[in-house]
C-alpha positions as CSV (number, residue, x, y, z in Angstrom):
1,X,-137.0,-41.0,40.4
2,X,-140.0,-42.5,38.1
3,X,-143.5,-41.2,37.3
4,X,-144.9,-43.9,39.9
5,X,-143.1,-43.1,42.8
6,X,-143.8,-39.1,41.9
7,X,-147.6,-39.9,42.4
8,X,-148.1,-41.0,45.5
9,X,-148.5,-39.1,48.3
10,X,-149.0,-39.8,51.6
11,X,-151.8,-39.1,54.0
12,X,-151.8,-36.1,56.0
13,X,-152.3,-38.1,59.3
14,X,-148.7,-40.3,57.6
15,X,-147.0,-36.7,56.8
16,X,-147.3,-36.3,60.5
17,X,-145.7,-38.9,61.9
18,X,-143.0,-38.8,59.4
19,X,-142.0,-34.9,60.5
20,X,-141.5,-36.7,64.4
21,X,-138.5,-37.4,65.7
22,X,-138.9,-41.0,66.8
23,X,-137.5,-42.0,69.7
24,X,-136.9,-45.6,71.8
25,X,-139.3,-46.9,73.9
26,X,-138.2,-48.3,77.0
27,X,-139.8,-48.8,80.3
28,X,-143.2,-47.1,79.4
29,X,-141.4,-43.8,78.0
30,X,-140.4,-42.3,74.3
31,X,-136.5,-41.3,75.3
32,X,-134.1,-40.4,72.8
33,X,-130.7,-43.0,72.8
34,X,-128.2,-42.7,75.5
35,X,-125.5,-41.3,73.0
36,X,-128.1,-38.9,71.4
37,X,-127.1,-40.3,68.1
38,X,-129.6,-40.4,64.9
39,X,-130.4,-41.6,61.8
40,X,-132.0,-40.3,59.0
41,X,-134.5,-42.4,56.8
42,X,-134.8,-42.1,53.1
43,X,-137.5,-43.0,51.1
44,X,-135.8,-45.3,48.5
45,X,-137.8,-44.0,45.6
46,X,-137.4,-40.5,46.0
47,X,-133.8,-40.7,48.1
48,X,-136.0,-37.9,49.8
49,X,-135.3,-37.7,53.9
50,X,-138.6,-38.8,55.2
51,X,-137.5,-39.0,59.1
52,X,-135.2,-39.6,61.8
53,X,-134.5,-42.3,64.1
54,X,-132.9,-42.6,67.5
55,X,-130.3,-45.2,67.5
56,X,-129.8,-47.8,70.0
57,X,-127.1,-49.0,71.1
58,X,-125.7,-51.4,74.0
59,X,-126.5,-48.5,77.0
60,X,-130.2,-48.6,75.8
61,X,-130.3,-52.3,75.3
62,X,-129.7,-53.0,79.0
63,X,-131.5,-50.4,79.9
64,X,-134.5,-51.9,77.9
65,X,-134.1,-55.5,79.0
66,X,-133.8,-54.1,82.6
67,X,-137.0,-52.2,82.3
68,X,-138.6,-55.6,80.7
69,X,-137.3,-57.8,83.0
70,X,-138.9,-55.4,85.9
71,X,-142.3,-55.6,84.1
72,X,-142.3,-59.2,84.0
73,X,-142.0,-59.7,87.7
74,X,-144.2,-56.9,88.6
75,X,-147.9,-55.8,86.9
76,X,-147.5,-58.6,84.2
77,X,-147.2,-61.6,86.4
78,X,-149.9,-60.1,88.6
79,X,-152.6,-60.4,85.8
80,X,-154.8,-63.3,85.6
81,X,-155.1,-65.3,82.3
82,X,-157.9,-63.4,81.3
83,X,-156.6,-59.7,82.3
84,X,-153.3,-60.9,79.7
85,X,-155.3,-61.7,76.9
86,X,-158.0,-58.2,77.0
87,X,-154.5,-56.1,76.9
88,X,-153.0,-58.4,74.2
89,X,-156.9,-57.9,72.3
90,X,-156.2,-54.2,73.4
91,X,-153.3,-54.2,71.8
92,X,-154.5,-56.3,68.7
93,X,-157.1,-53.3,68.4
94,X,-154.8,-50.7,68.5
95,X,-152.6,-52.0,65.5
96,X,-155.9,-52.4,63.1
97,X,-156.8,-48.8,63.7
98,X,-153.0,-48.3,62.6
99,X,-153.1,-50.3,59.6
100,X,-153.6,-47.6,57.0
101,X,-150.6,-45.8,58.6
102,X,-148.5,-48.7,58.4
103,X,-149.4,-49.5,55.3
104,X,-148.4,-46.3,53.4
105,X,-145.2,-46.5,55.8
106,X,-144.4,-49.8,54.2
């Protein structure tokens, strides 16, 4: 460990989201992986567990593109232009209020 890496200390609202379990997102829903499995994250300056991660593997990748290639032919394609681009500016919006969390993340 150094001095630098011993001063800095994250955000409550990034303390938070670190003590989650994080799980996959497929088809609209947080699941955990199909074989349960895990990994656990380190911060590489402290080699402090800072959180766990589901792990993917080919049972939740079809599962995924399935659920993807089911939104592409259903609400998605129904959307005009216009409807796309105010949930992609939706979206846009939603990542800038996260950009202090994902910053200390980084």
């Amino acid at each position: 460990m150094n001095a630098a890496a011993d001063a800095i200390s994250p955000s409550t609202e990034t303390q938070e989201f670190l003590t989650r379990k994080h799980k996959l997102l497929i088809d609209g829903q947080w699941v955990d992986s199909a074989s349960g499995d895990t990994i656990t994250v380190e911060d590489p300056a402290t080699e402090q567990t800072i959180g766990e991660v589901a792990i993917g593997g080919a049972e939740d990748i079809d599962r995924a593109v399935a659920a993807a290639r089911k939104a592409l032919k259903g609400e998605w394609a129904k959307l005009t232009s216009y409807d796309r681009s105010r949930l992609i500016w939706r979206l846009a919006d939603e990542l800038e209020a996260s950009l202090n969390l994902a910053t200390e993340l980084e």
